[in-house]
Rosetta silent file (secondary structure, phi, psi, omega in degrees, C-alpha in Angstrom):
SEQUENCE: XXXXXXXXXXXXXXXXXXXXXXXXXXXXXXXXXXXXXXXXXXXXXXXXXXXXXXXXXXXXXXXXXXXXXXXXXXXXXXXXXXXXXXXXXXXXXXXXXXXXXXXXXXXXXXXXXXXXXXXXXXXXXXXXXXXXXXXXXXXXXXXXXXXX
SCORE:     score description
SCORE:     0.000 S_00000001
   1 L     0.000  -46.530  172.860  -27.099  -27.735  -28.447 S_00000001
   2 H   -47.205 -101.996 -163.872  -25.758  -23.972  -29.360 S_00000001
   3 H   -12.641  -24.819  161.500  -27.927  -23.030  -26.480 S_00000001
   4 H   -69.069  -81.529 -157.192  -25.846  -25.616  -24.193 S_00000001
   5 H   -63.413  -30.566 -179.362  -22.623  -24.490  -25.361 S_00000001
   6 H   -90.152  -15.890  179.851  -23.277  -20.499  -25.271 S_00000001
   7 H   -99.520  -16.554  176.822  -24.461  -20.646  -22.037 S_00000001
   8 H   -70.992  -36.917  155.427  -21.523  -23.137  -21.123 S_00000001
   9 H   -18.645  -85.391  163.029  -19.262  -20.103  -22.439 S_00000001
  10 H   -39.426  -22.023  164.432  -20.795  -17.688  -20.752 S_00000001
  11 H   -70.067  -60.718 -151.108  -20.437  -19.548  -16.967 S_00000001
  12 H   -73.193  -35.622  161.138  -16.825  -20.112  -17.581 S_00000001
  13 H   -53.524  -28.791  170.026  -16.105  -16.650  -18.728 S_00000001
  14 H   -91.483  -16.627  128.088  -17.705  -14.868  -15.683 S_00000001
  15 H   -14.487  -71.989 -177.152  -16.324  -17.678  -13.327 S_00000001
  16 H   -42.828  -62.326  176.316  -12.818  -16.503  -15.146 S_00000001
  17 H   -51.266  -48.129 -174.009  -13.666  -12.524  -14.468 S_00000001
  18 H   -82.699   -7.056  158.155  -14.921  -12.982  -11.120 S_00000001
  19 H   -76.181  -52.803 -169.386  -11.800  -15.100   -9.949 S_00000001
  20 L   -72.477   19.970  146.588   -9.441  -12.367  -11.296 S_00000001
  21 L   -95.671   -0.942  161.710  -10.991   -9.433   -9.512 S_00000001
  22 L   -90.195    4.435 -168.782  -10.420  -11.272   -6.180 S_00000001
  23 L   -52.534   85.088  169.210   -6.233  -11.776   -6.701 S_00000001
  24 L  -104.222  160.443 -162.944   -5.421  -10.223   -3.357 S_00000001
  25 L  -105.907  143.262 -161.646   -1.779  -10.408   -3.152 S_00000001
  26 L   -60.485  145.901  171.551   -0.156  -12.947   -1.051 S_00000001
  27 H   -44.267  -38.242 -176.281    2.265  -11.145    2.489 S_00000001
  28 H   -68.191  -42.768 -175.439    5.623  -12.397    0.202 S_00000001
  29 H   -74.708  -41.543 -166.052    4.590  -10.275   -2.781 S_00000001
  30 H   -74.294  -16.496  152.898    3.214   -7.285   -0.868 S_00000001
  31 H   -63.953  -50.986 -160.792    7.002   -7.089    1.329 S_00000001
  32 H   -66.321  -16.740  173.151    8.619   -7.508   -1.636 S_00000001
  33 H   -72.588  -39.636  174.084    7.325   -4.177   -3.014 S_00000001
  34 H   -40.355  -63.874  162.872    7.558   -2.488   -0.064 S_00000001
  35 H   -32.890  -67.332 -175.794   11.190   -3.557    0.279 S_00000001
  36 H   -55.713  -37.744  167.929   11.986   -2.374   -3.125 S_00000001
  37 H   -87.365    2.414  174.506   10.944    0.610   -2.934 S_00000001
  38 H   -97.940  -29.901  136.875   12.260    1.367    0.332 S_00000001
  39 H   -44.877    0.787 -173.948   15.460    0.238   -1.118 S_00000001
  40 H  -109.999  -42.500 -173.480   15.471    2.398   -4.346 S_00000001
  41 H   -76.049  -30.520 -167.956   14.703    5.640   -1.484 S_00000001
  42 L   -93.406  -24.868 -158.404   16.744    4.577    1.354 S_00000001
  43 L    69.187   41.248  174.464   19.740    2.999   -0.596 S_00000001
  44 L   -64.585  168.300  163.430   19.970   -0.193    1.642 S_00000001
  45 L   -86.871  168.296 -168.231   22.498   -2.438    1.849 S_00000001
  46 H   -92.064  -18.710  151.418   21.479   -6.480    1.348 S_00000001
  47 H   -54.579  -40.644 -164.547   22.096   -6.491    4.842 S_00000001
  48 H   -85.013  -68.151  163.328   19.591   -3.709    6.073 S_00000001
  49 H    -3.159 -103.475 -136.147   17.332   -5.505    3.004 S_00000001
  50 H   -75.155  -10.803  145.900   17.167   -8.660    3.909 S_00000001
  51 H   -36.963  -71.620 -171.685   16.417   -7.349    7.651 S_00000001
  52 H   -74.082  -23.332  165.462   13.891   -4.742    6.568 S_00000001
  53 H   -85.532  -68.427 -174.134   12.092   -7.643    4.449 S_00000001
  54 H   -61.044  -12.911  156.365   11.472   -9.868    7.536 S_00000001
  55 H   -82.843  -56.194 -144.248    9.759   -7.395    9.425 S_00000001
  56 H   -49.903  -79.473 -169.038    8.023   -6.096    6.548 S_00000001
  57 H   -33.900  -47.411  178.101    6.709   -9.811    5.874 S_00000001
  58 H   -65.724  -55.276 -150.816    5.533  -10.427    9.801 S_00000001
  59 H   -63.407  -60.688 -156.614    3.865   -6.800    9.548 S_00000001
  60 H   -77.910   -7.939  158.447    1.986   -7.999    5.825 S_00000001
  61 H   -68.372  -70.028 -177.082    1.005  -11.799    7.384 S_00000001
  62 H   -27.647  -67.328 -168.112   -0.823   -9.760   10.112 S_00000001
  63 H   -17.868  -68.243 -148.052   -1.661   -7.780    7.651 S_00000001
  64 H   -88.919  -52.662  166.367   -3.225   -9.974    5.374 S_00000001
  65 H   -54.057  -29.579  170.972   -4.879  -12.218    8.469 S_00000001
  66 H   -77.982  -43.288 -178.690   -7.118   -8.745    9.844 S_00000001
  67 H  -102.782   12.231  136.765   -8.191   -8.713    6.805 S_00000001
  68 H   -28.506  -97.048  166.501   -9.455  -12.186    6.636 S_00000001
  69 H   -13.193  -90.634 -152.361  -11.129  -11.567   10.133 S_00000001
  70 H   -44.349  -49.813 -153.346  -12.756   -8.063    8.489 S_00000001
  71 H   -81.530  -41.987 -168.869  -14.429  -10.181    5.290 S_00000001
  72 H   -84.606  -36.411 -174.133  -15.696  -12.944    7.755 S_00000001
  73 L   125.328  -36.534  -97.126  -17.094  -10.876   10.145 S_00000001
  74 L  -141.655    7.219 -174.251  -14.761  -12.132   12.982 S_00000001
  75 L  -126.397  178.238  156.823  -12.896   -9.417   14.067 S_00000001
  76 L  -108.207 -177.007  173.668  -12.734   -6.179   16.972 S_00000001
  77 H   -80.177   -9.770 -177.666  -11.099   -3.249   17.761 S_00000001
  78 H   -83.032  -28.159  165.306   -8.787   -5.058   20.009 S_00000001
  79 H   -68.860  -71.544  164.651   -7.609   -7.057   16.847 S_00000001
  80 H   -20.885  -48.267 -178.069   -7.505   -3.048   15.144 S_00000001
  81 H   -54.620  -66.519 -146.727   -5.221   -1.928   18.267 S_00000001
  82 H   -58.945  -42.976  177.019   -3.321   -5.088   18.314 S_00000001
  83 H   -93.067    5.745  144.120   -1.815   -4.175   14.790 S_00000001
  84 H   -43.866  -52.970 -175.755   -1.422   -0.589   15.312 S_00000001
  85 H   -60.299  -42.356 -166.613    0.795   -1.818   17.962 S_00000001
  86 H   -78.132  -47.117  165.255    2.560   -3.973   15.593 S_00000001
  87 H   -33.821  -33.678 -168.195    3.168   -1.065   12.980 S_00000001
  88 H   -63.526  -75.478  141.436    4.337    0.451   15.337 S_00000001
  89 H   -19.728  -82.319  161.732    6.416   -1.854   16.602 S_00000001
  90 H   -16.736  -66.330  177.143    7.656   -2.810   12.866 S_00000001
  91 H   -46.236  -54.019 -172.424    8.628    1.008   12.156 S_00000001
  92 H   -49.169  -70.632 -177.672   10.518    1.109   15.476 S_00000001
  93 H   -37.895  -72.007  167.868   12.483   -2.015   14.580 S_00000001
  94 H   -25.788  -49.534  171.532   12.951   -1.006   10.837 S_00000001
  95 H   -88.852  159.509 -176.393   14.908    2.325   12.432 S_00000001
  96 H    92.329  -40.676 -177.757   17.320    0.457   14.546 S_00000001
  97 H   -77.464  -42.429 -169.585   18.623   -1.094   11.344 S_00000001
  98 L  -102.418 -176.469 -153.372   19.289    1.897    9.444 S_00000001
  99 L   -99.507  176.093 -165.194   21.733    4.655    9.827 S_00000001
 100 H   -68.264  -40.622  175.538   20.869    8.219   10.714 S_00000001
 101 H   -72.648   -1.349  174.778   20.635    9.850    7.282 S_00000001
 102 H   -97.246  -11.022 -173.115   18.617    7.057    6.309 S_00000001
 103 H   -70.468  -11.788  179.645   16.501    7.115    9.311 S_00000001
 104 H   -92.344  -47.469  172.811   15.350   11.060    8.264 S_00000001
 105 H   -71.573  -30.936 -177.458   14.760    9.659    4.862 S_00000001
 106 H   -75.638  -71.480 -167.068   12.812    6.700    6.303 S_00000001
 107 H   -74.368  -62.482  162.029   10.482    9.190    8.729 S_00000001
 108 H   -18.377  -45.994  171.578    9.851   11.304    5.234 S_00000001
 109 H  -100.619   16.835  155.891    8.366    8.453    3.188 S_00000001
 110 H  -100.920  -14.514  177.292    6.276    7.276    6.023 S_00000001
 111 H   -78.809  -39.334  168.108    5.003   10.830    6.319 S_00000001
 112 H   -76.345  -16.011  160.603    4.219   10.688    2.772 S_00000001
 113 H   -71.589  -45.884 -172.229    2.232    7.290    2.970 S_00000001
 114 H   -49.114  -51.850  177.758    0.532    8.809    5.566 S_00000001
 115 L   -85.925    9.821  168.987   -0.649   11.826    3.582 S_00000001
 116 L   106.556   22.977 -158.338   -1.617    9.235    0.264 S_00000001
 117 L    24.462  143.461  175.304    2.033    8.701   -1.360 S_00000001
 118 L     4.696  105.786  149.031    3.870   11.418   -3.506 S_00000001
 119 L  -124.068   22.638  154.014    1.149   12.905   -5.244 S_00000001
 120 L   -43.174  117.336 -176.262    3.006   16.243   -6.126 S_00000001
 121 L  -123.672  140.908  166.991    2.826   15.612   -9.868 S_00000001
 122 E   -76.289  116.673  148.899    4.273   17.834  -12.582 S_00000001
 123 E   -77.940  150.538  173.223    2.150   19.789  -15.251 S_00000001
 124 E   -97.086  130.292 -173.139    2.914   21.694  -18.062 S_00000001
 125 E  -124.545  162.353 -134.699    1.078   25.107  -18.154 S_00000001
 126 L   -46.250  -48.578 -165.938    0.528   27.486  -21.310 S_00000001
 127 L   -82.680    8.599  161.319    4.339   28.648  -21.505 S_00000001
 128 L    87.582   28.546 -179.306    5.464   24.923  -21.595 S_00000001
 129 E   -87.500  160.839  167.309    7.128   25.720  -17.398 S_00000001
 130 E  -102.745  133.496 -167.647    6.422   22.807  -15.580 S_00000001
 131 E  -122.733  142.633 -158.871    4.240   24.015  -12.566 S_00000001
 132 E   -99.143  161.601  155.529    4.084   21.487   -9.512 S_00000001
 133 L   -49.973   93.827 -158.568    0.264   20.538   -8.363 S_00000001
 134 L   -66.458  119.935  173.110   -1.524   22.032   -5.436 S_00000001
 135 L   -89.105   72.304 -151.534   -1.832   19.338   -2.994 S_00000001
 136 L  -101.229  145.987 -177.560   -4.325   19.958   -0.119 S_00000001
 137 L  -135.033  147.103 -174.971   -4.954   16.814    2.568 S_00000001
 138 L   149.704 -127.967  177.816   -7.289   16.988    5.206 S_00000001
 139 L  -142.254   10.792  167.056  -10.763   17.390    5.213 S_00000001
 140 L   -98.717   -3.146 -172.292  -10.330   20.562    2.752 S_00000001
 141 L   -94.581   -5.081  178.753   -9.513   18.080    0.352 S_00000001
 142 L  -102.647  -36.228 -171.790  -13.190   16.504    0.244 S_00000001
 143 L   -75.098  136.845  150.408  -15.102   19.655   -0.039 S_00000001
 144 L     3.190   64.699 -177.341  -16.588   20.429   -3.051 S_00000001
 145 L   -49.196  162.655 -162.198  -15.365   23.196   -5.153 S_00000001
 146 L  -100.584  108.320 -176.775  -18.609   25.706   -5.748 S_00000001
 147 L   -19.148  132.911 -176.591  -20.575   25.319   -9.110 S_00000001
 148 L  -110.174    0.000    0.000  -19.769   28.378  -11.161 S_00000001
């Protein structure tokens, strides 16, 4: 009977683990962060917001639908294309709502998603200065430094 019961234990806890490491998050949650932070950088207004959230949300259904299609097996490059196009699209749209200085601020934080988000980080080095991080992106950023 132990022997019953420790092994029923043991099902339902990896049943439990192996549901929570699949939680991908639903198109509504994955706008709203998006939104928010492009409202805490851009300053929007709840106009520009609530705008800037309904593309976001069509872009993260696609979104969310490729990568269905990817897991299954089920998809091409013409599916790959089509939402390139739609990003695209999305960005374009996304500028038409905002105003010029935010539209400068707006092509800045998409250059930094592009390059990995912010990761200029601050350190403290022997004399307590804060020194910023050397950031290299590319394909100099994979090689190796050389054993010493």
């Amino acid at each position: 009977m132990k022997r019953y019961s420790l092994l029923l234990l043991l099902l339902i806890g990896a049943a439990t683990l192996t549901n929570a490491q699949q939680k991908v998050p639903t198109a509504t949650e994955m706008a709203t962060k998006s939104v928010d932070t492009l409202a805490k950088r851009l300053k929007l207004n709840p106009t520009q917001r609530s705008v800037v959230y309904t593309y976001t949300l069509d872009l993260c259904k696609e979104q969310l639908a490729l990568v269905k299609k990817q897991q299954a097996g089920n998809y091409n490059e013409d599916d790959v294309t089509k939402f390139y196009k739609l990003q695209n699209q999305t960005t374009e749209r996304i500028k038409t709502v905002l105003k010029d200085e935010q539209k400068t601020d707006y092509d800045k934080f998409l250059e930094e998603q592009l390059a990995g988000g912010n990761k200029k980080k601050k350190k403290k080095g022997r004399k307590g200065k804060a020194e910023e991080e050397e950031v290299v992106t590319g394909i100099s950023g994979l090689i190796l430094p050389p054993n010493p």
